[in-house]
ZAMARGU-4260 file (C-alpha; in steps of 0.2 Angstrom, whole numbers, plus 5000, padded with zeros to 4 digits):
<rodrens>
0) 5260/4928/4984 | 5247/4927/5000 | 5252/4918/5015 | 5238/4914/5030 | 5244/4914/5046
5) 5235/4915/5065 | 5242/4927/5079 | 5240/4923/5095 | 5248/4939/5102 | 5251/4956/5098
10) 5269/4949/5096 | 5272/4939/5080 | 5287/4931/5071 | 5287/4923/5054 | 5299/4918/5041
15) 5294/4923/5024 | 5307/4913/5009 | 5312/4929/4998 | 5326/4920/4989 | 5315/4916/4974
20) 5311/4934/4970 | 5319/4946/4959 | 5330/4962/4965 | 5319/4976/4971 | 5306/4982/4981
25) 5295/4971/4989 | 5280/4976/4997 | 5273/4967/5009 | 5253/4970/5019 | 5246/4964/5032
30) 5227/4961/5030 | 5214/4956/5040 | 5203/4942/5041 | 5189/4953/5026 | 5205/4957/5016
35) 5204/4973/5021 | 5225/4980/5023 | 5229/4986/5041 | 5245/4991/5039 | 5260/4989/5026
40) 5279/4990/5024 | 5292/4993/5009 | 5308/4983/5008 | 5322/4980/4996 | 5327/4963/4992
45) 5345/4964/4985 | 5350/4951/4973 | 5365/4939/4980 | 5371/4938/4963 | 5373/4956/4959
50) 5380/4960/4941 | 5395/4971/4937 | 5397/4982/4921 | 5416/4987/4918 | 5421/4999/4907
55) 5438/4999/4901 | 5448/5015/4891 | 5465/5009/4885 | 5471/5025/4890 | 5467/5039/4906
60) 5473/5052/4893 | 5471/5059/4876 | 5478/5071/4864 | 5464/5080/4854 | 5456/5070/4841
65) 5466/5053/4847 | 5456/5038/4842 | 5448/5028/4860 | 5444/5013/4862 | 5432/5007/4875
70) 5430/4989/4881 | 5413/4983/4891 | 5410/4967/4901 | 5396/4960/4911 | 5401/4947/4928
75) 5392/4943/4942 | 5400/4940/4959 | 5401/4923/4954 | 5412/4926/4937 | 5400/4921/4925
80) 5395/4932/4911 | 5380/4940/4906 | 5372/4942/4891 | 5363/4961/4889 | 5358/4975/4878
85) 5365/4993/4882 | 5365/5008/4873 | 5384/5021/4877 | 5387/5039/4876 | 5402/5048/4879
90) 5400/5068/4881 | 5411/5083/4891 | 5407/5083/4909 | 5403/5100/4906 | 5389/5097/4897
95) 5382/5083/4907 | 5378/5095/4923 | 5365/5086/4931 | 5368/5094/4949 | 5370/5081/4958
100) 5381/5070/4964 | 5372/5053/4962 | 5359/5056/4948 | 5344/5045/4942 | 5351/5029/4932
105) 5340/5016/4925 | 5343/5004/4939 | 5339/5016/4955 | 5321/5019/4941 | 5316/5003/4938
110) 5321/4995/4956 | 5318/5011/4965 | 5310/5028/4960 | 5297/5020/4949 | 5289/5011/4966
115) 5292/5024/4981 | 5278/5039/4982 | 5287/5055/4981 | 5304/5063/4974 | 5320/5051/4979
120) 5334/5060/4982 | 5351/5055/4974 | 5344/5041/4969 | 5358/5031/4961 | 5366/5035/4980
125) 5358/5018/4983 | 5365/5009/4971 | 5383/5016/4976 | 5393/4998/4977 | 5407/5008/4985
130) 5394/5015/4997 | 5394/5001/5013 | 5379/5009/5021 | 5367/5009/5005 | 5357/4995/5012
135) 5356/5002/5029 | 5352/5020/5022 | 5338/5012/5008 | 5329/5004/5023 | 5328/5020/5032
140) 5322/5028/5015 | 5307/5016/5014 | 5302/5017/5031 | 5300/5033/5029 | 5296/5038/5012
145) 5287/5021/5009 | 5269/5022/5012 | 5260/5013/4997 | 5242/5015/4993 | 5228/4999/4993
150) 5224/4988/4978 | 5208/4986/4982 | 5201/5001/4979 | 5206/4999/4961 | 5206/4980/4957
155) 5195/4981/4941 | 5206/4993/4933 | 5214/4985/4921 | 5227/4995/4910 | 5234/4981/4893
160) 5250/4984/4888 | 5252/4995/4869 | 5260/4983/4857 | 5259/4997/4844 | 5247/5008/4834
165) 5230/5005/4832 | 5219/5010/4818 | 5201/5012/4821 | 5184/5023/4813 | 5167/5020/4811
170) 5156/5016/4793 | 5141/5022/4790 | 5130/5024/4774 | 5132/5038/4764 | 5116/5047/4767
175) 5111/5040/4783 | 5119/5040/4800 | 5116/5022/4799 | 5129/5006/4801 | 5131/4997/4785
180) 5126/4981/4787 | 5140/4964/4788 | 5151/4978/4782 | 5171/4974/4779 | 5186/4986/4781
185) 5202/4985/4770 | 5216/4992/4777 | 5232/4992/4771 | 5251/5001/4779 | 5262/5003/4765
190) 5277/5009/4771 | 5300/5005/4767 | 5296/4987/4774 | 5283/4973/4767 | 5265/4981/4768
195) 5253/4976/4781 | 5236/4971/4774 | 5223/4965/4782 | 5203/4962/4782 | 5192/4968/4799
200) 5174/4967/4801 | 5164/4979/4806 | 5154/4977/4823 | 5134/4984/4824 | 5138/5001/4826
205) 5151/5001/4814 | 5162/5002/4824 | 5182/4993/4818 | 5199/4992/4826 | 5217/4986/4819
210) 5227/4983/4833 | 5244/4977/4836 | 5251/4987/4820 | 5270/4989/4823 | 5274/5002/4810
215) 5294/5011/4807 | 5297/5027/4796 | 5282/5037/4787 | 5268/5028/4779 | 5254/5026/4772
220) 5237/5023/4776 | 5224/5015/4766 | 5206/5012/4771 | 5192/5008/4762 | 5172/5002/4766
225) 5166/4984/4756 | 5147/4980/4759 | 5142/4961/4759 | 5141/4961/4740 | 5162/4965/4741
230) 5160/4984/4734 | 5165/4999/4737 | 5151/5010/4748 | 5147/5019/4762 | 5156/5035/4773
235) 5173/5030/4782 | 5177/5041/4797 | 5194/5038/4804 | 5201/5039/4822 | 5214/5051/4821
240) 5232/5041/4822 | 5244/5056/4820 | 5255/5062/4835 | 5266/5081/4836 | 5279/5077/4850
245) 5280/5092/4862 | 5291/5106/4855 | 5306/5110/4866 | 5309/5127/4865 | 5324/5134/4860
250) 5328/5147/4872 | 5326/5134/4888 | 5345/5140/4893 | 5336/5159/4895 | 5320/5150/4904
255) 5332/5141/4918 | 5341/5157/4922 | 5327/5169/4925 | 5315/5154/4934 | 5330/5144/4944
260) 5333/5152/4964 | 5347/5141/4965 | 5363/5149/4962 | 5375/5135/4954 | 5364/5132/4941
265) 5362/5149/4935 | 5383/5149/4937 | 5383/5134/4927 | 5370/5138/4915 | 5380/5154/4913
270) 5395/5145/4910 | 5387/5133/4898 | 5378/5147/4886 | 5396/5159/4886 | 5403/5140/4879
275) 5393/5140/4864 | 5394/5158/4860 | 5413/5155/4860 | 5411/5141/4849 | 5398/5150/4837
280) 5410/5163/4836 | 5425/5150/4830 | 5413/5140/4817 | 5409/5158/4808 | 5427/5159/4803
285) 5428/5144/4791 | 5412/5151/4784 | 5411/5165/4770 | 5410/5181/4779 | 5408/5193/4763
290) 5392/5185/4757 | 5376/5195/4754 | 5359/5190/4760 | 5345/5192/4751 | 5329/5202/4758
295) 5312/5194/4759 | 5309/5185/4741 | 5291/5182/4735 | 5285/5170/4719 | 5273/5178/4711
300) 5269/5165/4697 | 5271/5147/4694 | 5278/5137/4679 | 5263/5124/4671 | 5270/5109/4664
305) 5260/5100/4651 | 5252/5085/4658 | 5263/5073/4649 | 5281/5081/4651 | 5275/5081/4670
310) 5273/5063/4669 | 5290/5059/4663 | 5299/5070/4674 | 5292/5060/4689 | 5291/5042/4682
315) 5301/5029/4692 | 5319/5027/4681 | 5321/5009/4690 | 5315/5000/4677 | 5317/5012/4662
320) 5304/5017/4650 | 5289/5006/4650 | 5280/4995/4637 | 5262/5002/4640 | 5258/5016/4649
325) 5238/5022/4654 | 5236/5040/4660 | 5221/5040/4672 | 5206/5053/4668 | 5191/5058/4672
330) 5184/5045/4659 | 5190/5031/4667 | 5181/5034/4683 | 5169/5022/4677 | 5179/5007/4682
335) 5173/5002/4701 | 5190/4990/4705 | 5208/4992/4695 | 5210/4973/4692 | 5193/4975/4680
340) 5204/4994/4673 | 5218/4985/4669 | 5211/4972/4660 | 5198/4982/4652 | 5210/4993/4646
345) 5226/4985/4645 | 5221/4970/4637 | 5236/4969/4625 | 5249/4968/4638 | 5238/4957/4651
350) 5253/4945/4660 | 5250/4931/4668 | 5260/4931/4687 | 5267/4949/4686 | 5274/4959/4702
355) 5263/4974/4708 | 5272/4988/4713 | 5260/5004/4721 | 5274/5023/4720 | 5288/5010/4719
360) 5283/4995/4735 | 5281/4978/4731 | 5261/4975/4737 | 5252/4960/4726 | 5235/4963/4721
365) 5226/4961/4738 | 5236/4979/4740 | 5230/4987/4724 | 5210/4982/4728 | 5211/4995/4742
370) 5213/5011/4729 | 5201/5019/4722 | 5203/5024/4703 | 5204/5043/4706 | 5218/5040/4716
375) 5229/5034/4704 | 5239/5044/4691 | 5244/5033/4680 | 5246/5012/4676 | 5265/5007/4670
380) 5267/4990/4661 | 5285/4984/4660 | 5284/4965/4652 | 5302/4961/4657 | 5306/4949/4671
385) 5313/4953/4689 | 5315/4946/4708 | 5301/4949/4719 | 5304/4948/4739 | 5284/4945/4741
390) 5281/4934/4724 | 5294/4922/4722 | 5283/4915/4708 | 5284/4931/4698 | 5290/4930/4681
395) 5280/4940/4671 | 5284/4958/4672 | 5282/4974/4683 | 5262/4983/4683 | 5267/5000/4692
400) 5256/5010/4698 | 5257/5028/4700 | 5245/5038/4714 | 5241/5055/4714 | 5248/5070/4722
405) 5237/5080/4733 | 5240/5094/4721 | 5237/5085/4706 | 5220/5076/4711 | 5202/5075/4701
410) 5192/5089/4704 | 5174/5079/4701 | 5178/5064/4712 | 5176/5063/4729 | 5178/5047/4736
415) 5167/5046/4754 | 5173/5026/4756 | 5189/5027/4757 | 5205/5037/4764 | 5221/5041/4761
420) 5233/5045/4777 | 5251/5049/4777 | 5256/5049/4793 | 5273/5046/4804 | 5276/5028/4813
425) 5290/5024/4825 | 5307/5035/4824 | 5319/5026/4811 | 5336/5023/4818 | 5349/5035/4813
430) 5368/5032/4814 | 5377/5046/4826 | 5389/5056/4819 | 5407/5054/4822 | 5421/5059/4813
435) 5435/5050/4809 | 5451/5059/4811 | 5467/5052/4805 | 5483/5056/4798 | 5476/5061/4779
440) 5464/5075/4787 | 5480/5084/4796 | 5474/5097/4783 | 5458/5098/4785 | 5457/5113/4796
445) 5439/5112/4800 | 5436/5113/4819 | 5429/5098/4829 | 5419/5107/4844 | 5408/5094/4847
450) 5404/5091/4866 | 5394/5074/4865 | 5408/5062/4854 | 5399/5047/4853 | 5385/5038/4855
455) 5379/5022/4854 | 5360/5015/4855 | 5362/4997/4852 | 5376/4987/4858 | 5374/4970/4862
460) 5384/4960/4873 | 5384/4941/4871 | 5387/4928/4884 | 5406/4926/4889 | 5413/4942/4875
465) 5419/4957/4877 | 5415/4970/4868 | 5424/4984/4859 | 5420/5000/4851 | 5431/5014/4845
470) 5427/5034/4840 | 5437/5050/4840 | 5438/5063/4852 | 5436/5082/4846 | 5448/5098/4850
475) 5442/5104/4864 | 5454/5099/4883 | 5440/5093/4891 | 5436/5077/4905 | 5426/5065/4896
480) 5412/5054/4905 | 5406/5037/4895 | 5388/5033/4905 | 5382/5015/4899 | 5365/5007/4904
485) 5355/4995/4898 | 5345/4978/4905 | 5352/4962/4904 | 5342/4945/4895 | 5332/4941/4910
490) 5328/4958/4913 | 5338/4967/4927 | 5345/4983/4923 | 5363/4988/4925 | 5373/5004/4923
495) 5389/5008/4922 | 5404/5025/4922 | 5421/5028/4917 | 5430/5045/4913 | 5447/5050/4904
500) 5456/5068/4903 | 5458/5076/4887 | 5474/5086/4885
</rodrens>
């Protein structure tokens, strides 16, 4: 928003409307009349109808393993409900140390941390409802602590936002470092959900992209080069898409004592690492203490199957035997397309609208044009009918096919025009352990020395309803703190803490 006003002294008021903006900062400069900044200033808009998350235990204390239940709702000042998403966790105290009184939260990062230059301290000090001066004390912070750089300087960077992987390489002819000409690329995602295919041209310097591809779980990729008479050709040279997360070392507790000057976290560090060695030391009596380990142990040979008992001890037993089956060799290379394979060579079991499954995935034959014949292991052909997810029409029967293994390729083949990926998308969403104690496990005398009880990614909290979640606590007396956050439907995050005492 720009505004144009004319000083006529060095002594100026004005009235600038803020009640349409969203809770925040708001930064506000004064520029001259080339638009070049003369001096700026940081303030915090607070939001009139500021949102309340209450948590609610139905008790303050438990005995070990005593089932909670935890009730969340969202208001605002006005009564009204919200609607929000919010994830939950509920851990010892102890092993939440964060060494300060008022830690980082999502709402003093997104409203705070994320838009002041510098380290904030205690930020969530700010955010404090039970803190009266929190305004007063934030305006002093960003007076201070404020200072903002200049757009200007940087107005033709432009930074899109990532909607998800992107798959890109470059073509080339095969003996040449020359683009192929009005060249195509199929690409396809095969993956636990509905594969992604899909058709990209190649630009001059044969260049592609795929953007946009949301992919969950492991996968894999398929790429292969069509010249403009639609065959297979060229050299395909992929961008790399794989991604090793940081490894966290596993001696960190070690690290923080021997770096840290500050001497409550090497107390506390301490504490936490003589905790665990206690609890190790309890888990290794309910485990076999008389059992011998074997040394070092080295194969010196491996067991050969025959080609064909190989096959039937990895064929998919889904659909049970099949009514034709076609071992892919070195002979049948000469095929350039598995639609003109299968009817070439499975011309007695040809089916009309069958459904096409490639190592098990529903694909349809714009999935199977992608492979290269070398790839594949085998073809199965089960002439019974089934449901198909893709194909409603199906009716005719199953064609399966098989890939290879890298282990189990064909020596004489190599393919330059296509490629082969497996490769890791998204984390899949796992469920949090938590045990369920009751009254048929009172002899089950396996100890529960978990410090983290529960936790909860997704919980969704609709419009005028509560919600309720339950878990168990473990055996150890501890003081239990449940930390929610989360951002509500239009956007504003919210956070909020309880605690309970376990006995």
């Amino acid at each position: 928003m720009t505004v144009v006003i004319r000083m006529k002294s060095l002594v100026d008021r004005f009235i600038l409307p803020v009640d349409d903006l969203p809770e925040g900062i708001f930064m506000l400069t004064l520029t001259g009349s080339e638009n070049l900044p003369l001096s700026e200033r940081l303030f915090y808009i607070q939001d009139n109808e500021e949102l309340k998350l209450n948590l609610e235990t139905n008790k303050t204390e438990y005995d070990q393993r005593d089932s909670v239940s935890v009730k969340i709702s969202i208001k605002n000042k006005s009564g009204y409900p919200e609607e929000a998403f919010l994830s939950l966790s509920a851990a010892e105290n102890n092993s939440l140390k964060t060494y300060s009184q008022f830690p980082s939260t999502i709402s003093s990062w997104f409203l705070l941390e994320s838009d002041v230059k510098g380290a904030v301290e205690e930020p969530s000090y700010y955010f404090d409802p039970s803190n009266p001066d929190r305004l007063r004390d934030l305006d002093i912070l960003l007076l201070t602590q404020g200072w903002r750089d200049f757009e200007w300087k940087y107005k033709d960077m432009n930074y899109p936002p990532e909607t998800g992987f992107t798959i890109s390489g470059r073509l080339k002819k095969l003996l040449a470092d020359v683009p192929l000409k009005n060249a195509k690329v199929n690409i396809g995602v095969f993956s636990n959900g509905i594969p992604l295919i899909s058709i990209v041209p190649a630009d001059t310097s044969g260049r592609f992209y795929l953007h946009t591809a949301d992919i969950t779980g492991s996968a894999n990729l398929v790429v292969s080069a069509i010249n403009e008479k639609e065959h297979l050709q060229g050299r395909i040279f992929l961008d790399s898409i794989l991604y090793s997360p940081a490894k966290v070392q596993d001696n960190i507790s070690n690290i923080m004592l021997l770096m840290s000057d500050n001497q409550l976290i090497k107390d506390n560090t301490i504490s936490l690492i003589r905790d665990a060695e206690l609890k190790n030391t309890i888990r290794k009596k309910y485990k076999l203490s008389d059992t011998i380990n074997l040394g070092e142990v080295k194969i010196i040979a491996e067991r050969h199957e025959d080609s064909q008992s190989y096959f039937e001890k990895n064929r998919p037993v889904l659909y049970g035997k099949p009514d034709r089956e076609l071992i892919i060799t070195s002979k049948l290379l000469k095929y350039t397309d598995i639609t003109y394979l299968i009817e070439g060579e499975l011309p007695a079991t040809r089916l009309m609208n069958p459904i096409i499954l490639l190592d098990g995935i529903e694909v349809g034959f714009d999935g199977i044009s992608l492979f290269p014949i070398s790839w594949i292991e085998r073809i199965d052909v089960y002439r019974r009918p089934i449901a198909s997810s893709i194909n409603p029409g199906a009716k005719d029967g199953i064609i399966s096919i098989v890939t290879r293994t890298d282990d189990n390729l064909i020596p004489e083949s190599p393919v330059y025009h296509s490629a082969n990926i497996k490769f890791s998308g998204y984390s899949e969403p796992r469920i949090f352990y938590s045990p369920k104690h009751s009254s048929a496990l009172e002899y089950d005398y396996n100890p529960d020395l978990r410090t983290t009880l529960f936790w909860e990614p997704n919980i969704k909290v609709d419009n005028g309803k509560d919600f309720f979640l339950n878990y168990f606590n473990s055996d150890n007396s501890a003081i239990i703190k449940i930390i929610v956050e989360g951002m509500t439907e239009s956007g504003i995050p919210i956070t909020g803490m309880a605690e309970y005492q376990v006995k």
